[in-house]
KOLVEXKOL-852837 format. One record per residue (C-alpha): residue in one letter; residue number from 1; x, z, y. Coordinates in steps of 0.25 Angstrom, whole numbers, m for minus. Each point is the difference from the previous one (the first is absolute). Example, Ala and Ser with C-alpha at 12.3 -4.5 7.8 and 13.67 -1.06 7.14 Angstrom:
BEGIN
a,1,49,31,m18
s,2,6,m2,14
***
This chain:
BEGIN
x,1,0,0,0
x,2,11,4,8
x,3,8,m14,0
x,4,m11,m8,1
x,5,m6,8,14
x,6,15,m4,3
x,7,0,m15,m4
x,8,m12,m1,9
x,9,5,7,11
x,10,10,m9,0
x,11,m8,m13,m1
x,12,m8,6,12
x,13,12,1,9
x,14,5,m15,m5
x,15,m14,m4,2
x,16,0,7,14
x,17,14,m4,5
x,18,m5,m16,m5
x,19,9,0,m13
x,20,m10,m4,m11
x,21,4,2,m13
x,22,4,m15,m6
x,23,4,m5,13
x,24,12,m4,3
x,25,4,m5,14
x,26,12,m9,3
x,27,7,m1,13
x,28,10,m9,5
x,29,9,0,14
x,30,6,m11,9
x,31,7,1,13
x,32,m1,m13,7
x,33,10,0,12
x,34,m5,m9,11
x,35,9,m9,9
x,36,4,2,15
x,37,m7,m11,3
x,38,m10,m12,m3
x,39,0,m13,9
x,40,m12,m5,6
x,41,m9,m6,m4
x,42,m3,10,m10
x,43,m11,4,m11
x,44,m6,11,3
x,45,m7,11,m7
x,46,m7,13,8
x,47,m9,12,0
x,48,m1,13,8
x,49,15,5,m6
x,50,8,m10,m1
x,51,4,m15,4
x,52,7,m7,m8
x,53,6,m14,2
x,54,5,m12,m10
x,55,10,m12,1
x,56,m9,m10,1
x,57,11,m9,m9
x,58,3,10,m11
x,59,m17,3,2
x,60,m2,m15,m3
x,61,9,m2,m11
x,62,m6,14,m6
x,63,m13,m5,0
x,64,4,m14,m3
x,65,6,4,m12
x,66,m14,4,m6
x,67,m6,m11,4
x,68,11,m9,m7
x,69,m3,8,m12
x,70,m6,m7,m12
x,71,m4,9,m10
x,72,m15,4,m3
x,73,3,13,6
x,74,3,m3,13
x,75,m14,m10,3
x,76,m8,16,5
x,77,14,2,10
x,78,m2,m13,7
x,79,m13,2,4
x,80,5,12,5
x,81,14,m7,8
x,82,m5,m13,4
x,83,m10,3,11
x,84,11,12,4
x,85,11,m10,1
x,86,m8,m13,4
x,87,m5,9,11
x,88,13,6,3
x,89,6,m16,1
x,90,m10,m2,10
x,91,1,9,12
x,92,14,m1,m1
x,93,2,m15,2
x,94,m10,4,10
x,95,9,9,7
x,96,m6,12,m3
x,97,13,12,0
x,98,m7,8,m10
x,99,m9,m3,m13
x,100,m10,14,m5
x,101,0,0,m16
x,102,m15,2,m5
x,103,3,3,m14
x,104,8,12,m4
x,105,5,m4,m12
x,106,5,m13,6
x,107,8,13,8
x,108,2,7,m11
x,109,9,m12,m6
x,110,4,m2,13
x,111,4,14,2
x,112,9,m1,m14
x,113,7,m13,1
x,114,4,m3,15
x,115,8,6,11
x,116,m10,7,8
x,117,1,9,14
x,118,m10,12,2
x,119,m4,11,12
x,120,m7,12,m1
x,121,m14,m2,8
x,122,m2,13,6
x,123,14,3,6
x,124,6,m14,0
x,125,12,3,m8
x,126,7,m11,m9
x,127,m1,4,m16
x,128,11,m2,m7
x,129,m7,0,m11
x,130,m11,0,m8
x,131,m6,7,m13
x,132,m8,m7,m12
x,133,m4,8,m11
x,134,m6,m5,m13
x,135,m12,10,m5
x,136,m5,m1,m14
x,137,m10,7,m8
x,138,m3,m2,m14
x,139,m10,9,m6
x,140,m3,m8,m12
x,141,1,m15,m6
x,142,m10,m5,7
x,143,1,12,13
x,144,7,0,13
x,145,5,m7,12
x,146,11,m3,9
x,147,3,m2,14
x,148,14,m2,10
x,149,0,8,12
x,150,8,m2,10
x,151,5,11,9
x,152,8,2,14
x,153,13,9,0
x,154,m9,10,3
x,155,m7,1,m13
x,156,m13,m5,8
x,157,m7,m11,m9
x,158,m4,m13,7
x,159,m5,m10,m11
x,160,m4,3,m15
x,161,m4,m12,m8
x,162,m7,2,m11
x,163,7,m9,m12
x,164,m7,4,m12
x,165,m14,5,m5
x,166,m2,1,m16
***
């Protein structure tokens, strides 16, 4: 009687502290340094903490690159990149310094594979660098879900994309 009022205690407390028995999370850290600067013209991607700005040639080749790609895969991302990249293309030619990214996981990949330059928001500061963390959790074959958040120096989260749902 005695162990098992213990066993349930401590199944309460994990229950309580969002550790459910058969869970098991996974997390995995990246530091992405960012460059001094970016030349204009520039993609951009902003929200209330953070701007954050792309060399449109590395940006173009990036997204280029999935569009290029054959395989049966790749036919979801280029409805994804096209309209990003064709619109992109556009206000540039047209003279416009700066393009807004409207899909974040066009940033996301973005984000991951170019040079990019970054300022905090609210005090105006250059980052240095930025924070991605790869959250998982599996509570069974069938069970859990994924997502990437990304985080300022601080700590303060800015984005989370969800990546998987099962």
């Amino acid at each position: 009687m005695k162990r098992s009022h213990a066993l349930l205690s401590l199944l309460v407390f994990g229950v309580i502290l969002g550790c459910r028995p058969g869970v098991k999370m996974t997390r995995t850290h990246r530091t992405l340094i960012a460059a001094w600067s970016v030349p204009s013209p520039y993609v951009l991607y902003q929200d209330s903490l953070v701007t954050i700005r792309f060399d449109t040639t590395h940006a173009f080749r990036a997204m280029q690159v999935i569009l290029d790609d054959t395989s049966e895969g790749a036919s979801g991302l280029k409805q994804r990149y096209r309209p990003q990249l064709d619109s992109a293309r556009a206000a540039i030619r047209k003279g416009a310094k700066a393009w807004a990214l409207s899909d974040q996981y066009v940033f996301d990949h973005l984000l991951r594979t170019t040079a990019f330059w970054a300022v905090n928001r609210r005090t105006d500061e250059r980052l240095p660098r930025l924070d991605i963390e790869d959250y998982e959790e599996h509570c069974g074959s069938l069970c859990g879900h994924g997502e990437r958040r990304f985080r300022l120096p601080d700590g303060t989260t800015f984005l989370r994309l969800l990546l998987w749902v099962s």
